[in-house]
N, C-alpha and C positions, 0 to 999 in steps of 0.2 A: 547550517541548513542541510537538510536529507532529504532527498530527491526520490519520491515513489518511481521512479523511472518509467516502466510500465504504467503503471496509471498514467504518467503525465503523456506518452507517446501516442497509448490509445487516443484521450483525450483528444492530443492535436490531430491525430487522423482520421476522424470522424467530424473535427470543427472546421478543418481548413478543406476548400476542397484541393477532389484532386484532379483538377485542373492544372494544378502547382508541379512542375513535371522538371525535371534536367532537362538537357540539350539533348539528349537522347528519344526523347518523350516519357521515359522511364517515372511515376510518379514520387516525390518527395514532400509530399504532403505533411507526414510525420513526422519527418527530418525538419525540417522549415521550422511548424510546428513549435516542435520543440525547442529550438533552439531560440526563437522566437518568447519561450515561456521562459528560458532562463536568461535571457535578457530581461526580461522585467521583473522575475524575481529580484535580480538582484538589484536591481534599478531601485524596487520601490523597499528594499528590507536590509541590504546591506550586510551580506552577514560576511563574516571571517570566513569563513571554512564553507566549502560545499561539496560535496558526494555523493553522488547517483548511485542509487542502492539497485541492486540489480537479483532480477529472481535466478539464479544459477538452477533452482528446481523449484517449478513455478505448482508443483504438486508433490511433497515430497512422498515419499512412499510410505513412510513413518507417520506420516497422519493419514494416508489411506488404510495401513492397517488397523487403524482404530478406527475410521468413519470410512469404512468402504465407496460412502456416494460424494465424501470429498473431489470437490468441482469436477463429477465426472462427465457432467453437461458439459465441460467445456473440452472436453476431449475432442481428437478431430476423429470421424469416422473410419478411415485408414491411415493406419498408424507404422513404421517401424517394427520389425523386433527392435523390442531395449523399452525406456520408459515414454512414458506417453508423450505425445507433441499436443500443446494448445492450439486450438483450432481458432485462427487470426484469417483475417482476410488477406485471398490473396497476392491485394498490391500493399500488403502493411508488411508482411513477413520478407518480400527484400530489401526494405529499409532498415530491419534492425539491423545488420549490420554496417550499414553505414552510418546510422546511429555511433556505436562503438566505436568506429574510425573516428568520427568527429570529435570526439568526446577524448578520445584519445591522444588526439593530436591537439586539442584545446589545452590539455592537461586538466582537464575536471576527472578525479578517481572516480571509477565502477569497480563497484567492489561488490562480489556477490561469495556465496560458500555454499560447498556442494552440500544436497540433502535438506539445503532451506531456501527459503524464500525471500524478499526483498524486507517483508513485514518483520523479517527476525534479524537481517543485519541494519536494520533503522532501530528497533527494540536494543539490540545490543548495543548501536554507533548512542545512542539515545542515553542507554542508562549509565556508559562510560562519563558519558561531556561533564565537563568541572564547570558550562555556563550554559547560557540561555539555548536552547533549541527549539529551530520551526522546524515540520515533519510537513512536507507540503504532497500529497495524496489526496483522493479521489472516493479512498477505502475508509468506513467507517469503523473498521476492525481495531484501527490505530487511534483512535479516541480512548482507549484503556490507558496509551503513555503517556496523556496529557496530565503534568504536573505543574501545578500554580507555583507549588515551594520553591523548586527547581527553575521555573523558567520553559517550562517544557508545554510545547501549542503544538496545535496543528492546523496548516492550511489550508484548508478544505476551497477547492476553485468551485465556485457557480458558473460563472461563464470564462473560458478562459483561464488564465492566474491573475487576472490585473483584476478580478471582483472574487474576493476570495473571505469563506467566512471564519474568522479570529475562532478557533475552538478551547474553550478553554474550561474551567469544571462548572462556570457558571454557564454558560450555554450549554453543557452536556445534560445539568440539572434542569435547565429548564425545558429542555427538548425529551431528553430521554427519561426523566425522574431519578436517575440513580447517578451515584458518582464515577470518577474516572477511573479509580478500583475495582468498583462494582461490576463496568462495564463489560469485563469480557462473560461473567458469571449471568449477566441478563442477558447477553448475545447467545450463548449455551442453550440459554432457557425459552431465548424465544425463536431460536431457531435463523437459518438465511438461505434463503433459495436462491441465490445466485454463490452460493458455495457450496450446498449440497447439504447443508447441514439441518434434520429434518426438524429441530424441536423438538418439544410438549406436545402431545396433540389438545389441541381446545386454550392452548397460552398463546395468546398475542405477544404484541408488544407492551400494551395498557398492564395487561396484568401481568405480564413479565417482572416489570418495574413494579408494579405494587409488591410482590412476591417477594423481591431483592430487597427492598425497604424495609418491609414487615420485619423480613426475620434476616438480613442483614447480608447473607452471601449466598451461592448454590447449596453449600452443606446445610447451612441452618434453613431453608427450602427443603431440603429432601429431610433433614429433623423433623419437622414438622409435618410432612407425607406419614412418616413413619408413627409418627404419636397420634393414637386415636383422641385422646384429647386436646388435640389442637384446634384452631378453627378454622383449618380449611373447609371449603364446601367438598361433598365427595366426588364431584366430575373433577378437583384439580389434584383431590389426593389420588383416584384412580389415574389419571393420568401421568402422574409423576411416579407415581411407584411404577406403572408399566413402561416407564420409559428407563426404568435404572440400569439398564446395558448402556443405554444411549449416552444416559448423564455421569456414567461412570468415567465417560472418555475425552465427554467433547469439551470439558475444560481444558485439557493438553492440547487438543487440536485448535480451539480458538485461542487459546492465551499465547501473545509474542513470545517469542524465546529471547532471552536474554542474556544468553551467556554460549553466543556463536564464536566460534575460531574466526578469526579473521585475519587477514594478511597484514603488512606495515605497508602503511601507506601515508603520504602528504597530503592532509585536506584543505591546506591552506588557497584558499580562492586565488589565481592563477591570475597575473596580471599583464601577463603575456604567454604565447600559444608554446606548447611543449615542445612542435615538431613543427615552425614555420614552414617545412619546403611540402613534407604530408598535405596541412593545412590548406595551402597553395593548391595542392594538385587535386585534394578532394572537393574545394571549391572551382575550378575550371569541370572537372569531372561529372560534379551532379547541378551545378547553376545556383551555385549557395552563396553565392558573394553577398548581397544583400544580407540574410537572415548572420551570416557568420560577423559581418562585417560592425554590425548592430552587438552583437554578442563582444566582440575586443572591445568597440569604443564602451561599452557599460564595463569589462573587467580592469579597463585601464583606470577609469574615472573613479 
């Protein structure tokens, strides 16, 4: 099991309120949250191995040089000299590191690698595994890794992780029309405003997926731009040919990466806590006995 980490934190910090506070008053909403989500992951799925994938560059700079407006919405207004900081709310940003604490003292690995993102060390943890893998995220992006032959899903939470929807090439087909292959190449084409990435102008998502289908992937899409006797209509072939800087790149920038460095690490699911006495003191610390305590009795069980 690969753990979108940030998605899942967000998630809980916006679901649980924050009202949910340490002894300090300090909010731990996200913290709770979480931990709270991997408690019933594992409750209800069972897996062997689990790893919190971790964005170590939640923007890397290597896909800004090709899409300039890669998630610059989510930049924070003032910034550092150095690379840019995600602009998070300010009682979610002192919790990630107690996040890390906990996490670390549970022994579940975070595992992230500089210059990429969480989406590319689940793409790598993902295309290594010799068995089955859930991708449990919030991001549609990672719908491309889902493989039937392999054993390879993804999690997709609606409310929560305890109502979570099974993704798999049969529901990507019936939602999106194209397959788990196809997927980042209709994502390219049709564009995501919550990553910055502008599209086709005049391609949806409908005609996205027709486009992908027709003629199979982005390239045989832009073949088909290219040939006056094809049959596209001329609003999609102009489009698509004006967009050829665009669609030169943003295949690199949306497709996972698959073949990240990554450190050694034990993902074997932890059946007792790494660092009891840690454990101890970050549970008196922030008022986590409850959410942590839920968390051992499911890793023992």
């Amino acid at each position: 099991m690969l753990l979108d980490t940030a998605s899942l934190y967000f998630r809980a910090y916006f679901g649980v309120p924050d009202s949910v506070r340490a002894p300090d008053g300090t909010p731990v909403n996200a913290v709770r949250g979480l931990l709270d989500f991997i408690a019933r992951l594992v409750q209800d799925h069972h897996p062997d191995d689990l790893v919190a994938c971790w964005d170590a560059d939640w923007r890397p700079q290597w896909r800004v040089d090709l899409i300039p407006s890669y998630k610059a919405h989510r930049v924070a207004e003032e910034t550092p000299v150095g690379p840019d900081e995600e602009e998070i709310p300010d009682t979610l940003a002192p919790q990630v590191p107690i996040i890390e604490a906990v996490l670390a003292a549970l022994g579940i690995p975070r595992i992230g690698a500089e210059e990429y993102e969480a989406d590319d060390v689940i793409g790598t943890l993902a295309g290594r595994a010799k068995g089955p893998v859930d991708i449990v995220t919030g991001d549609r992006d990672l719908f491309q890794l889902v493989d039937d032959a392999r054993g390879v899903r993804v999690l997709y939470p609606r409310k929560g992780v305890g109502d979570c929807d099974l993704v798999d090439a049969e529901l990507i087909a019936t939602k999106y029309g194209v397959r788990p292959d196809q997927y980042a190449d209709f994502a390219a084409l049709r564009g995501d405003a919550s990553d910055g990435l502008p599209g086709v102008k005049g391609i949806g998502e409908k005609t996205a997926a027709q486009l992908i289908t027709e003629y199979g992937d982005l390239a045989g899409v832009r073949a088909a731009a290219a040939d006056p006797k094809s049959k596209l209509t001329p609003a999609k072939r102009r489009g698509i040919l004006e967009a050829a800087e665009y669609l030169d790149v943003a295949p690199k920038v949306v497709r996972v990466a698959g073949d990240v460095a990554l450190p050694e690490f034990d993902p074997a699911l932890p059946t007792a806590p790494a660092d009891p006495e840690l454990l101890e003191a970050l549970v008196a610390r922030w008022g986590l006995g409850g959410a942590v305590g839920r968390v051992l009795s499911t890793l023992r069980a």
